[in-house]
N, CA, C and O of each residue as an XYZ file, in Angstrom:
884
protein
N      22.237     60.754     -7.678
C      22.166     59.365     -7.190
C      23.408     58.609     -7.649
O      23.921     58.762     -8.757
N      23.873     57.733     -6.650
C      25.314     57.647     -7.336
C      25.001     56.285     -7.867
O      23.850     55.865     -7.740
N      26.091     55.415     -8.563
C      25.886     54.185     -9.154
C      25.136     52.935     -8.407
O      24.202     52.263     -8.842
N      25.980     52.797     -6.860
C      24.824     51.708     -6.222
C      23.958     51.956     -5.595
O      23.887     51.308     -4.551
N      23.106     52.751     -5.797
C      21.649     53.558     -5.039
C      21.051     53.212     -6.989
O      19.858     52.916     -7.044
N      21.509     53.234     -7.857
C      21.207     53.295     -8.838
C      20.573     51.400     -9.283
O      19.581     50.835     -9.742
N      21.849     51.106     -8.794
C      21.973     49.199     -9.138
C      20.779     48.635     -8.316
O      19.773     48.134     -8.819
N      21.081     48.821     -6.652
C      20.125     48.732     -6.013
C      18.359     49.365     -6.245
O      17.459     48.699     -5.733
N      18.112     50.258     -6.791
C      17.227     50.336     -7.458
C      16.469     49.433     -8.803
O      15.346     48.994     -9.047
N      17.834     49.462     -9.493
C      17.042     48.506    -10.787
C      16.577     46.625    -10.433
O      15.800     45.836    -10.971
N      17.498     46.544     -9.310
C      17.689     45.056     -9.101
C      16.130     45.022     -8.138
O      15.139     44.297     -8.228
N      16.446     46.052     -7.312
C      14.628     46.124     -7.051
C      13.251     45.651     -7.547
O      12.436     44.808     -7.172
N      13.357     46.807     -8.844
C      12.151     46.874     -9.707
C      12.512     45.314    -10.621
O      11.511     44.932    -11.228
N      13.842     44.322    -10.816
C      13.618     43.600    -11.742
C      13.000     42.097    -10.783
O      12.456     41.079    -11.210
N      13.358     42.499     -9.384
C      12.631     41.423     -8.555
C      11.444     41.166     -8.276
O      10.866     40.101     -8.059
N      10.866     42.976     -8.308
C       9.222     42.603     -8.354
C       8.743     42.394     -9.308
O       7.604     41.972     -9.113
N       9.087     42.481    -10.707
C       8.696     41.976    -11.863
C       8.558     40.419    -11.475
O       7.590     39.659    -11.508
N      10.105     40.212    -11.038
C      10.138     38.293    -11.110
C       8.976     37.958    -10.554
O       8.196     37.275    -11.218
N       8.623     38.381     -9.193
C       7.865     37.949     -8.024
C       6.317     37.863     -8.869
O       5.486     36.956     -8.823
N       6.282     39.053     -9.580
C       4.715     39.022    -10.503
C       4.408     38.164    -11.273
O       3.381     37.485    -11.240
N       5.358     38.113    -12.113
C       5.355     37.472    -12.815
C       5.261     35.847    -12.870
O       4.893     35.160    -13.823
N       5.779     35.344    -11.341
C       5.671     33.957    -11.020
C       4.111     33.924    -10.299
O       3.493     32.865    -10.191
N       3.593     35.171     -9.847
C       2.800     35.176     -9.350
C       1.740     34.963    -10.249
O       1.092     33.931    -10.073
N       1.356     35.849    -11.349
C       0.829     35.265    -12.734
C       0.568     34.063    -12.763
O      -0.525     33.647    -12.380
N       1.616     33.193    -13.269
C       1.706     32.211    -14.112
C       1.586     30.786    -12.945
O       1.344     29.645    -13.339
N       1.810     31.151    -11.497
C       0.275     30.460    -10.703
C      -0.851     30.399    -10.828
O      -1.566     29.413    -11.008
N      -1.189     31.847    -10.710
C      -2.425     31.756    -10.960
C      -3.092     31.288    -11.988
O      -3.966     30.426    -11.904
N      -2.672     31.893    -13.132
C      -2.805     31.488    -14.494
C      -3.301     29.960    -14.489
O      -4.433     29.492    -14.605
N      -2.043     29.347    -14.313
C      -2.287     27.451    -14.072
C      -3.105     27.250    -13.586
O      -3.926     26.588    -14.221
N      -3.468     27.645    -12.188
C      -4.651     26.734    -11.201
C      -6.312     26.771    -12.142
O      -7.289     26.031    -12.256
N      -5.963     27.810    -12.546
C      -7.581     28.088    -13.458
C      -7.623     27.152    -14.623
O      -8.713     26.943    -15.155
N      -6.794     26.704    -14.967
C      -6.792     25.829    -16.348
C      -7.791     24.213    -15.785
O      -7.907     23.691    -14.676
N      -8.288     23.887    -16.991
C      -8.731     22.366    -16.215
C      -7.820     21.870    -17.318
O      -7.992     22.128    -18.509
N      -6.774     21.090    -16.792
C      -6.002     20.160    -16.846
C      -6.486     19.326    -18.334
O      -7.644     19.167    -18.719
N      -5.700     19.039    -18.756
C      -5.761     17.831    -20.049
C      -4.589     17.212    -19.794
O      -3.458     17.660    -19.983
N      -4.965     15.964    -19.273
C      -4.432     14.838    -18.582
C      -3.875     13.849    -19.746
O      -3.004     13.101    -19.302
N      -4.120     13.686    -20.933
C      -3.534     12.760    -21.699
C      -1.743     13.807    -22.200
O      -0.578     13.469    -22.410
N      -2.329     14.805    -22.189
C      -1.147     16.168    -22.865
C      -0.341     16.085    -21.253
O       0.870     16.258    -21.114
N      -0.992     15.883    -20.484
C      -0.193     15.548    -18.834
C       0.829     14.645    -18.951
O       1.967     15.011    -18.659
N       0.636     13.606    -19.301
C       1.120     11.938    -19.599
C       2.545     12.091    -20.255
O       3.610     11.580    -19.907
N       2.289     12.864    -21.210
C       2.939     13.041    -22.761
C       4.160     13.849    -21.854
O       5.010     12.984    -21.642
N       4.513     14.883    -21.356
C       4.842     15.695    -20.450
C       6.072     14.949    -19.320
O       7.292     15.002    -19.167
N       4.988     14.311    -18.736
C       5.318     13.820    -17.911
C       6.276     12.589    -17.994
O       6.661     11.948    -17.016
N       6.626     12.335    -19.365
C       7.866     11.210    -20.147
C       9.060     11.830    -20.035
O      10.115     11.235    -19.812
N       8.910     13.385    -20.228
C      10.490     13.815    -19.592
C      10.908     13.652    -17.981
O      12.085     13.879    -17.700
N      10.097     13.312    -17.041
C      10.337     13.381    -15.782
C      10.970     11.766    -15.333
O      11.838     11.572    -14.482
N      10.439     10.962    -15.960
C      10.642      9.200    -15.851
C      11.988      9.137    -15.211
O      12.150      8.637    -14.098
N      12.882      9.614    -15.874
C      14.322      9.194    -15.211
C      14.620      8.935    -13.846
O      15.209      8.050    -13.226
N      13.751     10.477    -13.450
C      14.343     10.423    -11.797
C      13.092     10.215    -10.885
O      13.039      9.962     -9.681
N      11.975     10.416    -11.922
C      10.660     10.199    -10.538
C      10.288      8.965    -10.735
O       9.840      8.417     -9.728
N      10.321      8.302    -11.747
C      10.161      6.894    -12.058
C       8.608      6.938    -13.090
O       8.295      7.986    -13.656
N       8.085      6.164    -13.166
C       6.760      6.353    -14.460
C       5.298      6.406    -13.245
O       4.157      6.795    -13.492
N       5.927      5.795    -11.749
C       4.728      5.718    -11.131
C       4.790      7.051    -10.182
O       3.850      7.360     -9.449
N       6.007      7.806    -10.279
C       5.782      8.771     -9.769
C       6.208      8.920     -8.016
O       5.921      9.812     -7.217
N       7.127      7.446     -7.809
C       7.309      7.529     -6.734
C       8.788      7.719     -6.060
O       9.036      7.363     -4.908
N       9.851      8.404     -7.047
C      10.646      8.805     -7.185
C      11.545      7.574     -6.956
O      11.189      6.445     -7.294
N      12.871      7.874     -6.295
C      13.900      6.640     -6.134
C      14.641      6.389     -4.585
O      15.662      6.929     -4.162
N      13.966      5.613     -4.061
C      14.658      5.713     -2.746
C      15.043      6.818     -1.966
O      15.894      6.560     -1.115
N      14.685      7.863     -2.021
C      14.657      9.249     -1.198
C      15.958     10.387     -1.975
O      16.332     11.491     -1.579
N      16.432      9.539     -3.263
C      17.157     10.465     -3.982
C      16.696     11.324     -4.917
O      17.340     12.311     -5.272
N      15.603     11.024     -5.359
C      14.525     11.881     -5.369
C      12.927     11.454     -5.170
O      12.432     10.328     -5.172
N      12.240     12.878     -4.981
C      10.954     12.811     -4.133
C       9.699     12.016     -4.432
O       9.512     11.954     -5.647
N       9.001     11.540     -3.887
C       7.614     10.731     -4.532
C       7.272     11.926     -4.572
O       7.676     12.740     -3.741
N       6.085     12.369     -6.017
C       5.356     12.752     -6.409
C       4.341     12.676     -6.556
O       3.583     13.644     -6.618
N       3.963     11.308     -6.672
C       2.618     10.920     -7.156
C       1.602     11.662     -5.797
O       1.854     12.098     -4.673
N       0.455     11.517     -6.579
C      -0.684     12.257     -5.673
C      -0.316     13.312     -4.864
O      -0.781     13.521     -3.744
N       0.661     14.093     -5.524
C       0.990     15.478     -4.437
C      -0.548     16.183     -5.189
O      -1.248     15.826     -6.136
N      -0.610     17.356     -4.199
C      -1.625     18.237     -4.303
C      -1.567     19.106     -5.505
O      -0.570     19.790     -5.739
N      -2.517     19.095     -6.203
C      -1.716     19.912     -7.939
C      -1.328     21.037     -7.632
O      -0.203     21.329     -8.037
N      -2.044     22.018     -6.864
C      -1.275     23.166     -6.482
C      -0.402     23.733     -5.967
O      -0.016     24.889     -6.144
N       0.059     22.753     -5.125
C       1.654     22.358     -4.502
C       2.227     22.384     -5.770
O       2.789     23.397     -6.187
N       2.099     20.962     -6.670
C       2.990     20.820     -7.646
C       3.178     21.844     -8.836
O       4.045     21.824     -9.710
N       2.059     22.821     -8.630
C       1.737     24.176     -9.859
C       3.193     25.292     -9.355
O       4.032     25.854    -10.059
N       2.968     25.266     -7.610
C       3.606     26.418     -7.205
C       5.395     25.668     -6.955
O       6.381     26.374     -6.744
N       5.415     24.676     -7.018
C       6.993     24.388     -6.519
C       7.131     24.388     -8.628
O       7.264     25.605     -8.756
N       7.156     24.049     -9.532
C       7.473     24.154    -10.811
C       8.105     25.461    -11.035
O       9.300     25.656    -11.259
N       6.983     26.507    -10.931
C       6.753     27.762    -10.761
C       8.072     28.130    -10.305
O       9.104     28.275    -10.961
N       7.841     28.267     -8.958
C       9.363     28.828     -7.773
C      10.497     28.106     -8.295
O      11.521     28.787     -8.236
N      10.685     26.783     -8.861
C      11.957     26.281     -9.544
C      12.332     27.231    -10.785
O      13.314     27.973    -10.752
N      11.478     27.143    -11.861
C      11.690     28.017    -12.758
C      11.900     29.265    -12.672
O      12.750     29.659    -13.470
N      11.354     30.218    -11.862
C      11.623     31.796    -11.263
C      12.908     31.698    -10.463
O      13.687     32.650    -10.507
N      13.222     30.528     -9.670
C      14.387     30.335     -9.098
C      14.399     30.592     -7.577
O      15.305     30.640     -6.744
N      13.042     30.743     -7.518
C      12.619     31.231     -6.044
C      12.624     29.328     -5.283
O      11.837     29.031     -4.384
N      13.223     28.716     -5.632
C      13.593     27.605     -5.322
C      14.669     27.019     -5.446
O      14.498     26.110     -6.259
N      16.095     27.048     -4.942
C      17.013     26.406     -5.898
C      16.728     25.025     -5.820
O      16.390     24.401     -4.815
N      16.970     24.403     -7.511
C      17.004     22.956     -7.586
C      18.115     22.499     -8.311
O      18.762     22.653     -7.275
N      18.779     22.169     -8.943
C      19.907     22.424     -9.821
C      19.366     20.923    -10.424
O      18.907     21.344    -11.486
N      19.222     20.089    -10.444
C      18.964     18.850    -11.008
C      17.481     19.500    -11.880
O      17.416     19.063    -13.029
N      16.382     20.409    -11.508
C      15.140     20.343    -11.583
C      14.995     21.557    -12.343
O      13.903     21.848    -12.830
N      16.108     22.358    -12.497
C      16.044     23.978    -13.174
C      15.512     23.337    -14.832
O      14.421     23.560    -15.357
N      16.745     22.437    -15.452
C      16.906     23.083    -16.474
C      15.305     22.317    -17.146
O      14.774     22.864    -18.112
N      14.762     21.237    -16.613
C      13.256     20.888    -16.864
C      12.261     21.862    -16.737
O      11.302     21.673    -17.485
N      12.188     23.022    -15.888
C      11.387     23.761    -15.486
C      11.214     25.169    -16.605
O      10.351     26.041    -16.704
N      12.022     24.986    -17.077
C      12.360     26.517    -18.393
C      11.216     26.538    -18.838
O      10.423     25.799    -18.255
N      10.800     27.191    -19.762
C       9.867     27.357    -20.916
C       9.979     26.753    -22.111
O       9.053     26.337    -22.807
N      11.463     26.701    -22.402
C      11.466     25.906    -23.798
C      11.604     24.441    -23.342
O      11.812     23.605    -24.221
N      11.525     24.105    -22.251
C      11.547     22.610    -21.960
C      10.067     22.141    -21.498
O       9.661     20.986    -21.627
N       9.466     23.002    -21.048
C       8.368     22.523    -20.369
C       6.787     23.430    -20.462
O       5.692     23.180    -19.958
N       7.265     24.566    -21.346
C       6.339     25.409    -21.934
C       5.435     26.055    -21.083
O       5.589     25.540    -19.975
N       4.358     27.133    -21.022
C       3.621     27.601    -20.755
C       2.834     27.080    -18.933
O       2.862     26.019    -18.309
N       2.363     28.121    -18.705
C       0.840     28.088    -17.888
C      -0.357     26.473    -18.194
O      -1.093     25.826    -17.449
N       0.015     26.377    -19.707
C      -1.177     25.564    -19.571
C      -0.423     23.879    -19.414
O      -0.928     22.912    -18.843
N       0.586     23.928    -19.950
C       1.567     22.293    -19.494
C       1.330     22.196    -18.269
O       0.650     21.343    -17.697
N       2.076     23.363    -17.699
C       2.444     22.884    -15.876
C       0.818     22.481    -15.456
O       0.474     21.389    -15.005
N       0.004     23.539    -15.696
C      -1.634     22.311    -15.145
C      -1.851     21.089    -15.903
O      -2.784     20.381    -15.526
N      -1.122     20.688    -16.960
C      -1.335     19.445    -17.577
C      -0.493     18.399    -16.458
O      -0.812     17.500    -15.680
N       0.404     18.892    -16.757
C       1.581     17.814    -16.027
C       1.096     17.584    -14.430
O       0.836     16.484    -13.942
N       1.037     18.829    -13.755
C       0.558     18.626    -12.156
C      -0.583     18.175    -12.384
O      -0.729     17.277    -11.554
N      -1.652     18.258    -13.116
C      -2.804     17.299    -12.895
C      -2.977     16.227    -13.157
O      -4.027     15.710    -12.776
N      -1.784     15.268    -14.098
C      -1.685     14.293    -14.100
C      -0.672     13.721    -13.323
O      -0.572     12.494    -13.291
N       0.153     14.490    -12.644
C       0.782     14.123    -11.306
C      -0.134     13.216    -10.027
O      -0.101     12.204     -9.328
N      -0.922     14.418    -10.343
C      -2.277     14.008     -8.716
C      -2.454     13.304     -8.462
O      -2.176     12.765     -7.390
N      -3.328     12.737     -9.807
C      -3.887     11.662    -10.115
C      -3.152     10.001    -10.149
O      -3.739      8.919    -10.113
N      -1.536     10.314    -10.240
C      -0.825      8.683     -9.827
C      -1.275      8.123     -8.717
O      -1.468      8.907     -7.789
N      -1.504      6.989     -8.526
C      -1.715      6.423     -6.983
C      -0.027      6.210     -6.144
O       1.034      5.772     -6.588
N      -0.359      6.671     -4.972
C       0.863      6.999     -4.438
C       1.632      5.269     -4.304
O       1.149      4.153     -4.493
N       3.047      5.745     -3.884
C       3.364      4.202     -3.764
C       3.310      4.199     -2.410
O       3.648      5.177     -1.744
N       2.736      2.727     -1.737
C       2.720      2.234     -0.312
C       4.310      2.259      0.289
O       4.577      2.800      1.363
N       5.614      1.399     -0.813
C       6.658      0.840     -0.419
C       7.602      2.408      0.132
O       8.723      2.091      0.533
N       7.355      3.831      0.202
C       8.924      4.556      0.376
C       9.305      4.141      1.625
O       8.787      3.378      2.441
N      10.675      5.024      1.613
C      12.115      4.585      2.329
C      11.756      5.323      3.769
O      11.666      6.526      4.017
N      11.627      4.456      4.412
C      11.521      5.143      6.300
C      12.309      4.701      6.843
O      12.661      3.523      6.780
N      12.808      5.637      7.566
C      13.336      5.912      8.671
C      14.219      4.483      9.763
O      13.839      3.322      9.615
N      15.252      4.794     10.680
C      15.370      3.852     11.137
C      14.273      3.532     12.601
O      13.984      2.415     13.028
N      14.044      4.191     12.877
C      12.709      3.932     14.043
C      13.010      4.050     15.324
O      12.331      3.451     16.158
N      14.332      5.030     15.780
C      14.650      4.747     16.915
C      14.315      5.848     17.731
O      14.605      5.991     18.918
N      13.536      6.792     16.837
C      13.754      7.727     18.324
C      11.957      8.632     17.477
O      11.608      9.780     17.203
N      11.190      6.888     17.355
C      10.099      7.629     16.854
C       8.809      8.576     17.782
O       8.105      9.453     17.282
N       8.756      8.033     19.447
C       8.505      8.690     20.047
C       8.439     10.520     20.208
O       7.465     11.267     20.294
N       9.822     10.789     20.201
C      10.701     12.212     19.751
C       9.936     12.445     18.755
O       8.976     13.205     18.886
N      10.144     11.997     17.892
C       9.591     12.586     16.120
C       8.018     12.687     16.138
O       7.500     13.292     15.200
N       7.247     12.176     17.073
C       5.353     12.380     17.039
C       5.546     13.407     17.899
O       4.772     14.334     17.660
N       6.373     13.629     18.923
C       5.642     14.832     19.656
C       5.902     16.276     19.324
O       5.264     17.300     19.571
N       7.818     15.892     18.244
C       7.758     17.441     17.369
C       6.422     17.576     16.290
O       5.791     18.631     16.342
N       6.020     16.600     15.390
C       5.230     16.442     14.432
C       4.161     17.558     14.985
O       4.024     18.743     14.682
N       3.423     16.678     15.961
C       2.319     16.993     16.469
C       2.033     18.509     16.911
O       0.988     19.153     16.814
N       3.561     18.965     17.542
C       3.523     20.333     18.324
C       3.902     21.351     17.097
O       3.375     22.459     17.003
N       4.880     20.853     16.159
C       5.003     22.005     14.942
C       4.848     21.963     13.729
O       5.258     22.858     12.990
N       4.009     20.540     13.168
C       4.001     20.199     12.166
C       2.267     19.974     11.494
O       1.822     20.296     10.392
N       1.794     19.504     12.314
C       0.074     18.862     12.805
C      -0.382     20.161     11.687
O      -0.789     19.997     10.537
N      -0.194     21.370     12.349
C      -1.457     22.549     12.351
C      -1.652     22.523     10.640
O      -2.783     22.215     10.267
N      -0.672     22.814      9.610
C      -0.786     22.788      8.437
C      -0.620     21.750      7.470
O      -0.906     21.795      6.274
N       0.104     20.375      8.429
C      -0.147     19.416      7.514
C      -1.030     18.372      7.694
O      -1.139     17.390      6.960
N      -1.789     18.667      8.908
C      -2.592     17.863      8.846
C      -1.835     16.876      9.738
O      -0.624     16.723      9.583
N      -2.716     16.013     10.931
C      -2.218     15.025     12.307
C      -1.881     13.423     11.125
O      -1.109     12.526     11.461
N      -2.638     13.429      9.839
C      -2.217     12.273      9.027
C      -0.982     12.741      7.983
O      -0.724     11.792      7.242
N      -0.371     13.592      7.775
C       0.398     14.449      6.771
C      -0.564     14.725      5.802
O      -0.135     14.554      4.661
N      -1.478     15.017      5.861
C      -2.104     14.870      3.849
C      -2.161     16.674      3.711
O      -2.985     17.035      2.872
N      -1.621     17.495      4.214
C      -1.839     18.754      3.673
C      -3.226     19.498      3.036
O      -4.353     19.024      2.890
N      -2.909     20.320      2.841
C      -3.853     20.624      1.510
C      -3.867     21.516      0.651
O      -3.197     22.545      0.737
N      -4.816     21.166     -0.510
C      -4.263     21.485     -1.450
C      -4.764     23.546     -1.275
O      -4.103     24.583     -1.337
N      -5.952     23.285     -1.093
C      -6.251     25.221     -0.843
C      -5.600     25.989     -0.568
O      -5.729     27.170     -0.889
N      -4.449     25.371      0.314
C      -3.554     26.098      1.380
C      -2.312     26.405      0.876
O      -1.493     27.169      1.388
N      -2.168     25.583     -0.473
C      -0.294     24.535     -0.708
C       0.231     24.179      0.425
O       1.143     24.926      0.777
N      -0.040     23.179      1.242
C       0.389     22.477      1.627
C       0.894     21.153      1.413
O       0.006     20.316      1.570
N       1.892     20.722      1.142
C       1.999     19.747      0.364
C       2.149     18.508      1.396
O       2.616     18.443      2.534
N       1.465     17.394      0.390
C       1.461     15.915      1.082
C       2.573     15.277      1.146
O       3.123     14.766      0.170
N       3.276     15.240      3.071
C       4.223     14.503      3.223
C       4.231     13.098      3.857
O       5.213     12.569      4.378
N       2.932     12.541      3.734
C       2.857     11.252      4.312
C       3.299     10.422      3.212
O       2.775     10.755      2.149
N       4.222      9.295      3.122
C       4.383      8.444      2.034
C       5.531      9.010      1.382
O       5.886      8.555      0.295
N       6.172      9.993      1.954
C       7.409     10.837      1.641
C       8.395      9.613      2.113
O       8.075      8.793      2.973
N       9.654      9.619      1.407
C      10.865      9.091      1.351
C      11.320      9.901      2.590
O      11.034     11.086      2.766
N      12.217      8.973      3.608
C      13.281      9.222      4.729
C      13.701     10.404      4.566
O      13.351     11.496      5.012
N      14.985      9.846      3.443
C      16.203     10.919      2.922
C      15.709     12.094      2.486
O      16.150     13.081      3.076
N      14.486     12.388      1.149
C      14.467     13.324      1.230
C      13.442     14.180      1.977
O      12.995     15.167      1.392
N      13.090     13.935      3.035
C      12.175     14.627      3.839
C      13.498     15.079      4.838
O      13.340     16.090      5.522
N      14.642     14.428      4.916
C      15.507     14.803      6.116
C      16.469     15.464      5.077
O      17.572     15.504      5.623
N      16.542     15.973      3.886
C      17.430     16.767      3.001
C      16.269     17.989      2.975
O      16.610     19.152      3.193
N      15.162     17.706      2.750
C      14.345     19.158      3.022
C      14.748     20.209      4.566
O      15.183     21.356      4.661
N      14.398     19.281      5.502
C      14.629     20.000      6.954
C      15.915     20.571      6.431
O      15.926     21.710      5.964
N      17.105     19.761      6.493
C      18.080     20.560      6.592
C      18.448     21.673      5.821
O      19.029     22.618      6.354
N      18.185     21.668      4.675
C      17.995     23.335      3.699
C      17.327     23.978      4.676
O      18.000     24.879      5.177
N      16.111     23.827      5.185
C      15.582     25.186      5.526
C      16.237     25.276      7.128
O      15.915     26.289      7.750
N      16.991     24.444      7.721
C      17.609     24.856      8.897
C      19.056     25.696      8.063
O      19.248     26.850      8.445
N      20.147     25.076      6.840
C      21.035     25.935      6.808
C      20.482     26.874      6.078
O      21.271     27.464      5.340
N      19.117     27.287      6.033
C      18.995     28.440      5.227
C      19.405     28.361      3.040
O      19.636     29.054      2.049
N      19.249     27.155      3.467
C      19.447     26.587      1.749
C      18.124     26.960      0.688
O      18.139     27.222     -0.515
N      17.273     26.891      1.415
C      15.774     26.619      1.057
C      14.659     27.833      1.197
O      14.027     27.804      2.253
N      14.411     28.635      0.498
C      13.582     29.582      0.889
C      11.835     30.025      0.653
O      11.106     30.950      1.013
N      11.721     29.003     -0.014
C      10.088     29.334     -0.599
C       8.703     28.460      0.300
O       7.542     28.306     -0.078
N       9.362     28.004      1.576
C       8.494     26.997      2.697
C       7.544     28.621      3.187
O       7.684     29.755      2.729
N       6.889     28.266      3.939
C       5.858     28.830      4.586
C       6.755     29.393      5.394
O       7.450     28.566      5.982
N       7.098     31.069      5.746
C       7.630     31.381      7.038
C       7.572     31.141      8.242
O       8.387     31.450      9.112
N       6.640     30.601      8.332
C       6.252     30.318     10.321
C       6.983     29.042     10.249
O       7.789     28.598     11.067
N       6.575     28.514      9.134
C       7.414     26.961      8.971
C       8.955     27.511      9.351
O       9.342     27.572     10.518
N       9.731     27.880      8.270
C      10.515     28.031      8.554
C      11.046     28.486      9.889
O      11.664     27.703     10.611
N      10.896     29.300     10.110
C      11.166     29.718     11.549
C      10.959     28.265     12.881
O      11.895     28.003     13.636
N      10.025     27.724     12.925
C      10.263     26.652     13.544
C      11.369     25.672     13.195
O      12.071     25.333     14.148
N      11.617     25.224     12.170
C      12.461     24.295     11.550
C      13.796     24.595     12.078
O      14.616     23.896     12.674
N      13.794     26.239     11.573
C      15.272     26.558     12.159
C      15.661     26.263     13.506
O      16.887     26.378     13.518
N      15.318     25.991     14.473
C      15.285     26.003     15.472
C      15.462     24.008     15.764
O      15.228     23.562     16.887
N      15.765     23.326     14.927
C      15.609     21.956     15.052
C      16.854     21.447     14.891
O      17.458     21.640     13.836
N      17.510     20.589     16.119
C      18.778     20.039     15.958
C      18.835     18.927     15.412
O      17.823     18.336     15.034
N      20.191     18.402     15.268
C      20.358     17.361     14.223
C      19.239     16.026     14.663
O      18.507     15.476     13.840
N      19.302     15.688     16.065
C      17.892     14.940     16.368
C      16.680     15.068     15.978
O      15.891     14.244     15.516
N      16.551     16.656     16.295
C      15.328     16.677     15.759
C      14.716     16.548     14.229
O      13.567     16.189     13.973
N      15.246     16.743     13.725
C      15.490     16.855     12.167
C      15.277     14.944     11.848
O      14.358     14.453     11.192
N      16.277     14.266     12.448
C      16.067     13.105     11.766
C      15.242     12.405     12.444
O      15.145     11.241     12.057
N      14.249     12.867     13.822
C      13.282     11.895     14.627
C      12.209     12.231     14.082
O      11.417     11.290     14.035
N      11.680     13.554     13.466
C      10.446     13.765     12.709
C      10.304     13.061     11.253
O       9.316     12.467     10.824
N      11.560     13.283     10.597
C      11.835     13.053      9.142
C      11.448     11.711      9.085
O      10.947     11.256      8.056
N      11.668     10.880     10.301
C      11.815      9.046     10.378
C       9.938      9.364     10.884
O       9.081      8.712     10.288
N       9.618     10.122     11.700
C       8.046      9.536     12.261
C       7.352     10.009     10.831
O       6.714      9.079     10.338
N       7.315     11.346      9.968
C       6.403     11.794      8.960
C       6.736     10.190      7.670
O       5.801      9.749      7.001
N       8.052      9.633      7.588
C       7.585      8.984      6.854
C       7.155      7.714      6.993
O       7.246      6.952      6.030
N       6.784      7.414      7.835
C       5.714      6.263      8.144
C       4.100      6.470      8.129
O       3.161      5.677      8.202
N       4.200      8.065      7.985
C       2.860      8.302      7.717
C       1.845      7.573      7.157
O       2.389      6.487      7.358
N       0.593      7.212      6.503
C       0.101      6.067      5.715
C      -0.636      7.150      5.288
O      -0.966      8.055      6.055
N      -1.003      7.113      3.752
C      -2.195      7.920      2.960
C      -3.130      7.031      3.534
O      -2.965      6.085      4.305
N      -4.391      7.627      2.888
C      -5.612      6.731      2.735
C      -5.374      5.533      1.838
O      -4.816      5.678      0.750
N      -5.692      4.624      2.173
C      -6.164      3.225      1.016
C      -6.225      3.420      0.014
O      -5.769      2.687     -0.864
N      -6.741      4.353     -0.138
C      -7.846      4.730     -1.606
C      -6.855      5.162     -2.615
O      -7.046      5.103     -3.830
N      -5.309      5.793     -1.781
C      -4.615      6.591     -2.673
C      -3.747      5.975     -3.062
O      -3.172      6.486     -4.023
N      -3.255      4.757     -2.620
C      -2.177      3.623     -2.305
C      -2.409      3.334     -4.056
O      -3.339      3.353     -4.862
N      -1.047      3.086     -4.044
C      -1.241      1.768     -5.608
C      -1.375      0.532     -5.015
O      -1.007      0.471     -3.842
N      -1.917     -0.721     -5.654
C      -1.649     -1.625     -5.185
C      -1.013     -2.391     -5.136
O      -1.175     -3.352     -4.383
N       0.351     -2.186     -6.256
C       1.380     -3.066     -6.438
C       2.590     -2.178     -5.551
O       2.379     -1.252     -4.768
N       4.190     -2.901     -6.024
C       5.473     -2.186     -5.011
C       5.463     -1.566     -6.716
O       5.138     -1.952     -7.839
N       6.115     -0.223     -5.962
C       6.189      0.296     -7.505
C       7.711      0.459     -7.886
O       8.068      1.215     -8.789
N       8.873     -0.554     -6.890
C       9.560     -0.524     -7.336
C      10.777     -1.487     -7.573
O      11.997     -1.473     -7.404
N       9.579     -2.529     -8.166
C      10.144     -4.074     -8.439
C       9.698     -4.329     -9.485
O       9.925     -5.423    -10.002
């Protein structure tokens, strides 16, 4: 066997390790019940860029609050394994920064639980027509005709999502930046021109949660 039949082999076996191993330490998490005050505590390293209510910063980075914990279990996860690139979000995601199986269910379960903010950044509104009938035809089936996803599925909640970064997501997974979305997803996405990309990105974020999930203040005044 010569040297790269050799390389190619080991790089093999060290990927399905990775893949297990992230696979693990999903699972691992979802089974934990959450301790939400050790969540809190956690969740003081994130303040900078998601803000304390969790609703990130004007679409430079993402609202969080009330994402689905298992969304937020499995994107941690795929950042840290790397099966996500984030480069702002790596070096939080380590082990010696953010520890174990049982944090990440601390932290995502006290994620959940923020009430989302009403105020994010939408869209300019001009071509919102366009953007309901891609929604509806390639977007509806797994996230739901209101965006709310779910959580059984990981589907994550994009109603109440920021403009910018709902239209910085599309475009990773159209240049192929982005690899850990749902394949069928992907595969549709790819297929979305620069219109399309910014007429959905502008209709999903006008989405409205439920009432119930809303904070009731602007959470960012």
């Amino acid at each position: 066997m010569n040297h790269k039949k050799i390389y190619l082999l080991i790089s093999a076996v060290i990927f399905s390790q990775m893949i297990n191993s992230q696979d693990e330490e999903i699972t691992e998490a979802i089974r934990i019940l959450p301790n939400f005050e050790n969540g809190m505590r956690i969740y003081r390293k994130c303040v900078a860029c998601h803000n304390s209510t969790g609703g990130g910063k004007s679409g430079n980075y993402p609202q969080i609050a009330g994402q689905h914990i298992k969304v937020i279990i499995k994107e941690l996860s795929n950042i840290r394994h790397r099966e996500r690139e984030n480069i702002m979000m790596e070096p939080f995601s380590q082990h010696r920064v953010l520890g174990g199986a049982n944090n990440i269910a601390d932290v995502a379960g006290y994620i959940s639980r923020l009430a989302i903010c009403p105020d994010n950044e939408i869209g300019p509104g001009n071509d919102l027509h366009h953007g309901a009938q891609l929604y509806n035809l390639h977007c509806a089936q797994c996230h739901g005709v209101t965006g709310a996803g779910s959580n059984a599925d990981f589907y994550p909640r994009i109603h109440g999502q920021h403009f910018s970064y709902l239209l910085r997501q599309l475009q990773s997974f159209v240049l192929d930046q982005r690899h850990n979305g749902d394949p069928i997803m992907i595969k549709k996405i790819s297929q979305f021109t620069e219109r399309d990309q910014k007429a959905v990105a502008d209709y999903v974020s006008r989405l409205r949660p439920p009432i119930e999930l809303l904070s009731p203040t602007n959470c960012y005044n």
